[in-house]
C-alpha positions as CSV (number, residue, x, y, z in Angstrom):
1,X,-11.4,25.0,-19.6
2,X,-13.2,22.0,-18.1
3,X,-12.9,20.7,-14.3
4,X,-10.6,17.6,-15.8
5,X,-7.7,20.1,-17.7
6,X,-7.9,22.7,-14.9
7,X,-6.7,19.5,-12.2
8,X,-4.2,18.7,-14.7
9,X,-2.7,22.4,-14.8
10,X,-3.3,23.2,-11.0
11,X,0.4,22.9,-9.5
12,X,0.5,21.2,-5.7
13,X,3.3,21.4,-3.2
14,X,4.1,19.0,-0.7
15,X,6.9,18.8,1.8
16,X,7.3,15.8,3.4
17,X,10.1,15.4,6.2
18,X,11.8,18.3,5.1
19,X,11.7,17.2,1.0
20,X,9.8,19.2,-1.1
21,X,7.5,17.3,-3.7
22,X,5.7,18.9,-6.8
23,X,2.6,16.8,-8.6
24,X,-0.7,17.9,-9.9
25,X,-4.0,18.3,-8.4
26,X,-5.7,15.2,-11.0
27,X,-2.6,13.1,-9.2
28,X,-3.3,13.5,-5.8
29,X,-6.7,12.7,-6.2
30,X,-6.1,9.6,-8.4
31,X,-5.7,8.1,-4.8
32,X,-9.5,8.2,-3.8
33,X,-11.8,11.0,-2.8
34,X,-11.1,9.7,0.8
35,X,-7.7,10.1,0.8
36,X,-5.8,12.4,2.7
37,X,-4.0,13.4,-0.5
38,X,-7.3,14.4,-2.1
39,X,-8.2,16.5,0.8
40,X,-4.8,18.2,0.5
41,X,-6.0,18.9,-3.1
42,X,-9.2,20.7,-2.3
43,X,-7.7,23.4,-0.4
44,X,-8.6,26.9,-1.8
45,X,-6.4,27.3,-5.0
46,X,-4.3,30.5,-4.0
47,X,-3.0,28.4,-1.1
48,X,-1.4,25.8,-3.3
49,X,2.0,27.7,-3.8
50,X,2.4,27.5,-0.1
51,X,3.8,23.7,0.7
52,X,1.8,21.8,2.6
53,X,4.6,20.1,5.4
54,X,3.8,16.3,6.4
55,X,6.2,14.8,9.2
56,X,6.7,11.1,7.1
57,X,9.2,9.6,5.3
58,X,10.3,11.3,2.0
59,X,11.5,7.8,0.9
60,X,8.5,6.0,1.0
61,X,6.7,8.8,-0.3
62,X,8.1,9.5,-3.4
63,X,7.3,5.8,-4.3
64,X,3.9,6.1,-3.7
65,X,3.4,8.8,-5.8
66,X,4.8,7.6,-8.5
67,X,2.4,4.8,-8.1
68,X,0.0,7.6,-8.4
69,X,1.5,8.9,-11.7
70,X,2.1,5.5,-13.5
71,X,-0.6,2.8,-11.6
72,X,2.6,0.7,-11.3
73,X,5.5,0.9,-8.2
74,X,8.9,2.2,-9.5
75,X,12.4,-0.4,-9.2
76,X,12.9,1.9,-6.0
77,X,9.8,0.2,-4.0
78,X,12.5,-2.7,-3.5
79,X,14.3,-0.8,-0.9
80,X,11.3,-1.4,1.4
81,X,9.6,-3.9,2.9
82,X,5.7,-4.9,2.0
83,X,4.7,-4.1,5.3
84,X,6.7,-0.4,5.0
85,X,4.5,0.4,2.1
86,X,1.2,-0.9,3.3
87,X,1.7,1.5,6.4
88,X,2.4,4.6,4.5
89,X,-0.5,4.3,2.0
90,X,-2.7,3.6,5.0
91,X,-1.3,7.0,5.9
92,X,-2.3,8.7,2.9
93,X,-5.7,6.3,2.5
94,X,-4.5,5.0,-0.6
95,X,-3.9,1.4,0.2
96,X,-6.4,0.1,-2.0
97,X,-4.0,1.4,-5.2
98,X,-0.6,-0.6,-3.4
99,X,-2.9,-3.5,-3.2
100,X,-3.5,-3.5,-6.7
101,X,0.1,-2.7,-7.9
102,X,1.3,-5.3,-5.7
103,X,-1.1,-7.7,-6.9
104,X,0.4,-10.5,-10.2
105,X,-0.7,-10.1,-13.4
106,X,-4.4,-10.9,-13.9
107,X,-4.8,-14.1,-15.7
108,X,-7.0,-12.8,-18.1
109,X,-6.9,-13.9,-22.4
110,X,-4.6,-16.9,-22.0
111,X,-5.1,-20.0,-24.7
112,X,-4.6,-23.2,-23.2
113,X,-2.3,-25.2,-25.3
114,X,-1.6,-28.1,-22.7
115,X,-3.9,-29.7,-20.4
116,X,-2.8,-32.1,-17.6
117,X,-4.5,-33.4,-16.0
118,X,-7.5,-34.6,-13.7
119,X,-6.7,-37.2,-12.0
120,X,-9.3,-39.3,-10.2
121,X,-7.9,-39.5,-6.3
122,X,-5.8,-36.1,-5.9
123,X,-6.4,-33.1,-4.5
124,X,-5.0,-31.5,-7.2
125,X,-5.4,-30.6,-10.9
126,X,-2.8,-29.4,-12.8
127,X,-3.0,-27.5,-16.3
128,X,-0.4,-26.0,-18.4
129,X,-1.4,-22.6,-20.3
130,X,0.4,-20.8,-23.2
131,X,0.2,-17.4,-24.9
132,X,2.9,-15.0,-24.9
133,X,3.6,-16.5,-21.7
134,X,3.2,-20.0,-20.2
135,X,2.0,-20.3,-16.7
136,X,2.0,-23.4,-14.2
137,X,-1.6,-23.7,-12.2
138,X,-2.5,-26.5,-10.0
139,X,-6.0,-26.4,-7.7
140,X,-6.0,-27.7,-4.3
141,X,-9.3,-29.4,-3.5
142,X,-8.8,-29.4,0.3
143,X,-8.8,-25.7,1.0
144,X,-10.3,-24.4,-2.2
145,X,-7.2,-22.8,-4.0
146,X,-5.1,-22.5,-7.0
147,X,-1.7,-21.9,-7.4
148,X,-0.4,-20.3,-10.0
149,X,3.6,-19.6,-11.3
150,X,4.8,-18.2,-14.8
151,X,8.1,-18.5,-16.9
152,X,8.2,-14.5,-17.1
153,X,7.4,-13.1,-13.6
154,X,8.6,-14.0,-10.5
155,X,7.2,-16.4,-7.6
156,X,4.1,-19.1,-7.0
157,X,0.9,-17.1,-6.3
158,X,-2.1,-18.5,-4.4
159,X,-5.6,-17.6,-5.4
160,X,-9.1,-18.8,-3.5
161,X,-11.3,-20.5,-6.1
162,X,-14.3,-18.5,-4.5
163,X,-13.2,-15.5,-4.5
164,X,-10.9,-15.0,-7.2
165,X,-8.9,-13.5,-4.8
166,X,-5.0,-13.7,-4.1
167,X,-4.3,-15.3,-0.9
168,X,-1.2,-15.2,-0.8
169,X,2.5,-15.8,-2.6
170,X,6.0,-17.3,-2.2
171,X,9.5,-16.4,-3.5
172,X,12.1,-18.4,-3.0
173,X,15.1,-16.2,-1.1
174,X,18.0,-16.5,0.1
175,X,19.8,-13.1,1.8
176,X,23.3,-14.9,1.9
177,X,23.4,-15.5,-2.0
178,X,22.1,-12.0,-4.4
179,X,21.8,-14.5,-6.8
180,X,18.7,-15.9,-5.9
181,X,16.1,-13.3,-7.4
182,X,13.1,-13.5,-9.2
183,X,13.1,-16.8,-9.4
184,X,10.5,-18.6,-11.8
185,X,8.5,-21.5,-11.0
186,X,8.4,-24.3,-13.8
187,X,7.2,-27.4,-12.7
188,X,4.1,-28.1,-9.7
189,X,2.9,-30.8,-7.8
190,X,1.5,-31.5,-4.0
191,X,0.8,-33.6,-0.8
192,X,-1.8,-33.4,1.3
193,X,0.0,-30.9,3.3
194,X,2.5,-29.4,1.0
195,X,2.7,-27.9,-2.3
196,X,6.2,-28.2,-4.2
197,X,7.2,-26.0,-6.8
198,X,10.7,-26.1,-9.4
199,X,12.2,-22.2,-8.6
200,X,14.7,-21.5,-11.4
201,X,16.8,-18.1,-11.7
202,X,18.6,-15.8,-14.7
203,X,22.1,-17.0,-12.7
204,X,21.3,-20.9,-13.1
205,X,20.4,-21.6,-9.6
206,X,17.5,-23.3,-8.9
207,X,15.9,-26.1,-6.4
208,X,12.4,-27.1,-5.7
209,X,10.3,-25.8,-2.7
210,X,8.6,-27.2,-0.3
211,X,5.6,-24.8,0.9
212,X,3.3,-25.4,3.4
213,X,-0.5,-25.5,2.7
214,X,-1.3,-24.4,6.0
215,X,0.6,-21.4,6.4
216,X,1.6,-21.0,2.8
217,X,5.4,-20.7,4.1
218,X,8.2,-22.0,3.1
219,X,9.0,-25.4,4.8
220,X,11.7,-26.9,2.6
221,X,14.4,-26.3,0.5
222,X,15.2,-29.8,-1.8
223,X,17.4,-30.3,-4.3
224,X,19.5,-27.2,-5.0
225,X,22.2,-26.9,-7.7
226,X,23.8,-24.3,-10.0
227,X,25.0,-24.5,-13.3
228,X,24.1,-24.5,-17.0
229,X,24.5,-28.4,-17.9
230,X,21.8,-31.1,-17.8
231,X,22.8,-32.4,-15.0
232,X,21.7,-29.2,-13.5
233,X,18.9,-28.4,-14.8
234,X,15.6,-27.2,-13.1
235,X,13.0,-29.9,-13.2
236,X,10.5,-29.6,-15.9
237,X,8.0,-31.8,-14.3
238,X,7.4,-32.9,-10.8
239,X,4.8,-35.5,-9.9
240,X,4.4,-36.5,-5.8
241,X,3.7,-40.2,-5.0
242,X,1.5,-40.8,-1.6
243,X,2.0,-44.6,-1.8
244,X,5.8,-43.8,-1.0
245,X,5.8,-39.9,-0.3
246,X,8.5,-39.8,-3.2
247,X,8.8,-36.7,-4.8
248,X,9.6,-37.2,-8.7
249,X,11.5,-34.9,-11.0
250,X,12.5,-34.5,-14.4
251,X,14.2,-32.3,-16.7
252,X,14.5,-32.7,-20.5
253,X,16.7,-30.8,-22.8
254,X,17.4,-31.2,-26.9
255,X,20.2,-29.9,-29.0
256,X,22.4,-30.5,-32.2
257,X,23.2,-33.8,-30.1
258,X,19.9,-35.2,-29.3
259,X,18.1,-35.2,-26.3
260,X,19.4,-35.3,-22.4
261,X,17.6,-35.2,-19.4
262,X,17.5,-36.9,-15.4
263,X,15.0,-38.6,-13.3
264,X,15.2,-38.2,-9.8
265,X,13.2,-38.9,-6.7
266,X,13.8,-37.1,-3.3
267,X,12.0,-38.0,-0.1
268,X,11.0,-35.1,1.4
269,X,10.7,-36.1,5.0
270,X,14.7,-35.7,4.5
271,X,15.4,-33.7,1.6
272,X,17.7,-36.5,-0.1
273,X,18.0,-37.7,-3.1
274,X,17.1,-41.3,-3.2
275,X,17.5,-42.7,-7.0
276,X,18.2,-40.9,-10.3
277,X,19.1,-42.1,-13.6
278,X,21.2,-39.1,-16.2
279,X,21.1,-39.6,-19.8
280,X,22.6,-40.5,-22.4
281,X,24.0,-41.1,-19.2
282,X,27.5,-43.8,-17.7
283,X,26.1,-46.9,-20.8
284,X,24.4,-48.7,-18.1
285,X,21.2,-48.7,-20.1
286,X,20.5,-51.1,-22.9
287,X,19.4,-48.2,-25.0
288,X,22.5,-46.5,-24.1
289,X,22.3,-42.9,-26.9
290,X,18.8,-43.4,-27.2
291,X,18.1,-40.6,-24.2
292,X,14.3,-39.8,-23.4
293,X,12.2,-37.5,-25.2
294,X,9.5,-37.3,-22.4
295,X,8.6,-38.8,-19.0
296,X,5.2,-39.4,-16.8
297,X,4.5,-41.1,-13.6
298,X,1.3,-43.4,-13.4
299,X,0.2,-42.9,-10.0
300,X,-2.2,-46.0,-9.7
301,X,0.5,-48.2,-10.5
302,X,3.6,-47.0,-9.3
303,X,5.1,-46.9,-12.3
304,X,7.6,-44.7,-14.5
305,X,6.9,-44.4,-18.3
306,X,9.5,-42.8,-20.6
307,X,9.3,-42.4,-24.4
308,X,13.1,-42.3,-26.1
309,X,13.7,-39.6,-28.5
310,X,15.6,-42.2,-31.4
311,X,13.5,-45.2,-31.4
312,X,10.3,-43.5,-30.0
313,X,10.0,-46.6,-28.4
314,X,7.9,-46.7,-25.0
315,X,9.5,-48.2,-21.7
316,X,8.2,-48.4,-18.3
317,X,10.2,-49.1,-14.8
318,X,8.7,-50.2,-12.0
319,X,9.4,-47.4,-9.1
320,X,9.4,-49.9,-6.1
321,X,12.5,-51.8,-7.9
322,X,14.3,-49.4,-9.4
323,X,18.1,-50.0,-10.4
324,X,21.0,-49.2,-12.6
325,X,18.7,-50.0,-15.7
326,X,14.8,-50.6,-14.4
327,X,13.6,-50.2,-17.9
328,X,11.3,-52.8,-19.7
329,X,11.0,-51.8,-23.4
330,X,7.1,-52.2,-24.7
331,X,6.7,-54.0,-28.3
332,X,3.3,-53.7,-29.9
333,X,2.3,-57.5,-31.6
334,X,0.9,-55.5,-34.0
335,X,3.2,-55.0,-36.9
336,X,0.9,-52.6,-38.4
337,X,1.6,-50.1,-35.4
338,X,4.6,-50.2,-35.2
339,X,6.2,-47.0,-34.6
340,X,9.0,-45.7,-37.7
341,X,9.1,-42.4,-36.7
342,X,10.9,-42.1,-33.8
343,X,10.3,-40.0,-31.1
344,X,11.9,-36.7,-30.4
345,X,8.3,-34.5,-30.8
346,X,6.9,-36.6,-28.8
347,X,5.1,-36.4,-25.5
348,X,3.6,-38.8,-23.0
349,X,0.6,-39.1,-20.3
350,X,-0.8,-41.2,-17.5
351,X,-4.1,-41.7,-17.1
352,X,-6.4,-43.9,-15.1
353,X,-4.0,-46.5,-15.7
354,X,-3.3,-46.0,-19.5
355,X,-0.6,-44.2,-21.5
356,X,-1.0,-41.4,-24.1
357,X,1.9,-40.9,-26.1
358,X,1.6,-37.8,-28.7
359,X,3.9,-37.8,-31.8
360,X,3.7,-35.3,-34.5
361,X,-0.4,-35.0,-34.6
362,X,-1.1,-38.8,-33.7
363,X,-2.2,-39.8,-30.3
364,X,-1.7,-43.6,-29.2
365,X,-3.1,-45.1,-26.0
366,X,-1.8,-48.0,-24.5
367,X,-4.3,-49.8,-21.9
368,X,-2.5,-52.8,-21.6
369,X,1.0,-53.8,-20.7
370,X,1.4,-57.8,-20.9
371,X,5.3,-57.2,-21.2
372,X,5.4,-55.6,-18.1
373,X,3.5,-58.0,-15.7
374,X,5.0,-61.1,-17.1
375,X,8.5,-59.0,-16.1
376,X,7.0,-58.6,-12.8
């Protein structure tokens, strides 16, 4: 029998604060050949019937060898804290395997399917990525980091562009309500000094946080609601204006009805809500039952672009005058443009001071928006 099968058959006991433990020779020494638990392991073999006693906690250790066994922590690791854990491995000198189980999942094989966008001016890029699973990313210039959420596991993660490494990561929690856990981020945006992410949970609750760069800390809580209607929805997209410090967020939904969504801006000096427009919404608008399919924010010009879902017609409001209906509807004088379509697969982008509307496989760009100024 080789030296790998005869690890795997040799039997080790361990008792640990008065519990007694049973595992493998090949498991102990999975930790490192550094480890405490390896030396245990190397004891001469007609001792290993005898139990070995170490004065820890049982608790704590029966999580970390099953870390051991599998390479991932069990649903019992939850009953401690981070810092609990990282103190016993240190014990055992088998930190380095926590650090990797606690670690996200490595974003390794992902297709991008959405890119938005660079922006000339910010410190910030922000890209959309799709596979199995769709994850939120956005790069901080300033301090050299990315930050990175997913619509399938839990938190917004931090990573230093140098490195590679994880810096660090955020969950939104709350100990007075059980609901709020493993909230997923879904929208991302930032400030020079903040980064603010849409948290959304399994027991419709959500809000967006506020987290500070510097510390990487929650600062804020903004906008938090509960329920399962579009009114209530987590934002989808969330876009930060420095000319104002606004905060901008939307949320789109579609169903046998048509489409519904909000637009809302918060301040976040305050955490209020400031203006927001809900459609199909009260009839206000002029285009009442033709709700939005899409919305982007053109940060050179202060401006809000929308493209409805019926129509597909393209409208802009001006964010320094917003009102009950801000909306100036765009007309193209070109007949042969015209859009016939509508516009409920459709999706829409600022750039540099022109829009990019997708619909099914065509692009259009509009550079120029006469309506608008003679409006203005």
């Amino acid at each position: 029998m080789d030296d790998g099968n005869t690890d795997i058959a040799l039997r080790i006991k361990l008792n640990v604060g008065g519990k007694l433990f049973e595992t493998t020779a090949s498991t102990l020494r999975s930790g490192g050949p550094d480890s405490l638990l390896a030396a245990l392991s190397n004891r001469p073999e007609n001792s290993y019937s005898d139990p070995v006693f170490i004065d820890r906690d049982p608790e704590i250790f029966s999580v970390l060898l099953s870390l051991l066994r599998s390479n991932r922590l069990p649903s019992t690791a939850r009953r401690f804290t981070k810092q609990e854990l990282v103190d016993e491995a240190a014990y055992y000198g088998i930190e380095s395997r926590l650090n990797s189980a606690l670690l996200p999942s490595p974003l390794s094989g992902i297709d991008a399917a959405l890119a938005a966008t660079i922006r000339p001016g910010l410190r910030r890029d922000r890209l959309r990525f799709r596979r199995r699973r769709r994850r939120r990313i956005g790069v901080d210039r300033t301090r050299r980091f990315a930050t990175v959420g997913s619509e399938s596991a839990a938190g917004i993660h931090f990573y230093s562009l140098a490195s590679g490494v994880r810096v660090g990561s955020t969950d939104w929690r709350d100990p007075s309500d059980p609901r709020i856990y493993k909230a997923r981020v879904t929208a991302i945006a930032d400030s020079d000094d903040s980064v603010f992410a849409g948290f959304d949970c399994h027991q419709r609750e959500n809000c967006v946080l506020q987290v500070d760069k510097s510390t990487l800390k929650v600062a804020a809580e903004i906008g938090r609601q509960s329920g399962s209607s579009t009114k209530t929805m987590v934002p989808g997209k969330l876009t930060y204006l420095p000319a104002t410090g606004v905060l901008v967020g939307s949320a789109v939904a579609s169903g046998a009805f048509g489409f519904s969504g909000y637009i809302r801006l918060w301040d976040p000096r305050s955490g209020k809500l400031v203006w927001e427009t809900i459609e199909p919404g009260s009839g206000r608008s002029s285009r009442f039952g033709d709700s939005f399919a899409d919305v982007d924010v053109d940060l050179n010009e202060s401006t809000l672009f929308k493209v409805c879902s019926k129509s597909g017609d393209l409208a802009v409001a001006d964010l320094r005058k917003l009102g009950d209906d801000p909306w100036v509807y765009l007309v193209d004088k070109n007949p042969s443009m015209k859009n016939t379509g509508g516009g409920g697969n459709s999706v829409i982008h600022c750039y540099r001071k022109q829009v990019f509307v997708g619909r099914e496989g065509e692009l259009e760009v509009w550079s120029r928006v006469e309506e608008r100024e003679k409006q203005m």
